[in-house]
Steps between C-alpha positions, in 0.01 A plus 500: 500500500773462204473149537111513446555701171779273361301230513211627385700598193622145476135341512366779253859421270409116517137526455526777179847313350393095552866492706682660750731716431846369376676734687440758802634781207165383341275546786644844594561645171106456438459692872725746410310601186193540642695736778660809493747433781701208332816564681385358790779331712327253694633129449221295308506127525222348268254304636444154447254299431526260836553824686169632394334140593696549844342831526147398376541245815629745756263754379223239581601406824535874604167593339335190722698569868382835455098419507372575835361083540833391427611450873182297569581251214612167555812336257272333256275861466847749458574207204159606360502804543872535314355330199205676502757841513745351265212432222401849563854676407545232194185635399646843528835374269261245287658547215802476604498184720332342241745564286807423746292183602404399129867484443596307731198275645440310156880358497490253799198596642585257825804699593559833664561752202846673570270809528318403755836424709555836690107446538511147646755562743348820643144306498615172689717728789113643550354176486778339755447866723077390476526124589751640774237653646203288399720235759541725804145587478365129464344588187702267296632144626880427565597232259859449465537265250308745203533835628769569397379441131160724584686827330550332165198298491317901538715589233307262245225661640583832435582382149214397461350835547729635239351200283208645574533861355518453162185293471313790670360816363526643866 
């Protein structure tokens, strides 16, 4: 539960300073002053940015396994369903991934942001775990020449759908 509050401190630091904070001394002095306990001994790392776009992703996928439906899905309908959950949580952090995404997006729009890394790799294990499976079920056909190329060819999907949110007024 720490680690919920520390980086809710670091996405309400970012969002009400324009930066993150330059150092975790920053973060905590500001929790410490709005606490009376502020000789607390529990180790703080700060958060970073591609840590909370790993966790916006991990949080999604959780979120979606959990819906009763979810076992029922085929591949390509847990893919939806995970962008449909990811949009969801961005929209709960808008702000802030438009921000984070602002930042980075605009420089070489073609190329994964070093933000999005932590993100990417976490989202193209899940998409290698759901063509997996999409294979053993017959849902998806063995090609052996391209499949191995599926996960990053979803990955400019997914960015895409990052694209997408900040044209939209969700």
């Amino acid at each position: 539960m720490e680690k919920d509050r520390i980086k809710q401190a670091y996405l309400n630091f970012v969002l009400n300073e324009g930066h993150p904070p330059q150092s975790v001394f920053k973060l905590t002095q500001q929790r410490a002053s709005r606490s009376k306990n502020s000789t607390s001994t529990t180790r703080i790392s700060k958060p970073s940015t591609a840590s909370l776009w790993a966790d916006f992703g991990r949080q999604a996928r959780t979120t979606a396994a959990t819906e009763p439906v979810w076992e029922s899905y085929g591949s390509r309908e847990k893919l939806l369903a995970f962008y449909y959950t990811l949009l969801e949580i961005l929209k709960q952090n808008r702000s802030y991934a438009l921000m984070s995404l602002r930042r980075s997006l605009h420089r070489m729009p073609a190329l994964t942001p070093r933000v999005l890394d932590d993100f990417r790799q976490d989202f193209e294990l899940f998409v290698s775990d759901l063509l997996r499976d999409g294979r053993v079920s017959g849902e998806i056909a063995n090609r052996p020449l391209v499949q191995e190329g599926y996960p990053r060819f979803f990955w400019q999907q997914a960015l895409f759908v990052l694209g997408f949110l900040p044209k939209t007024t969700l």
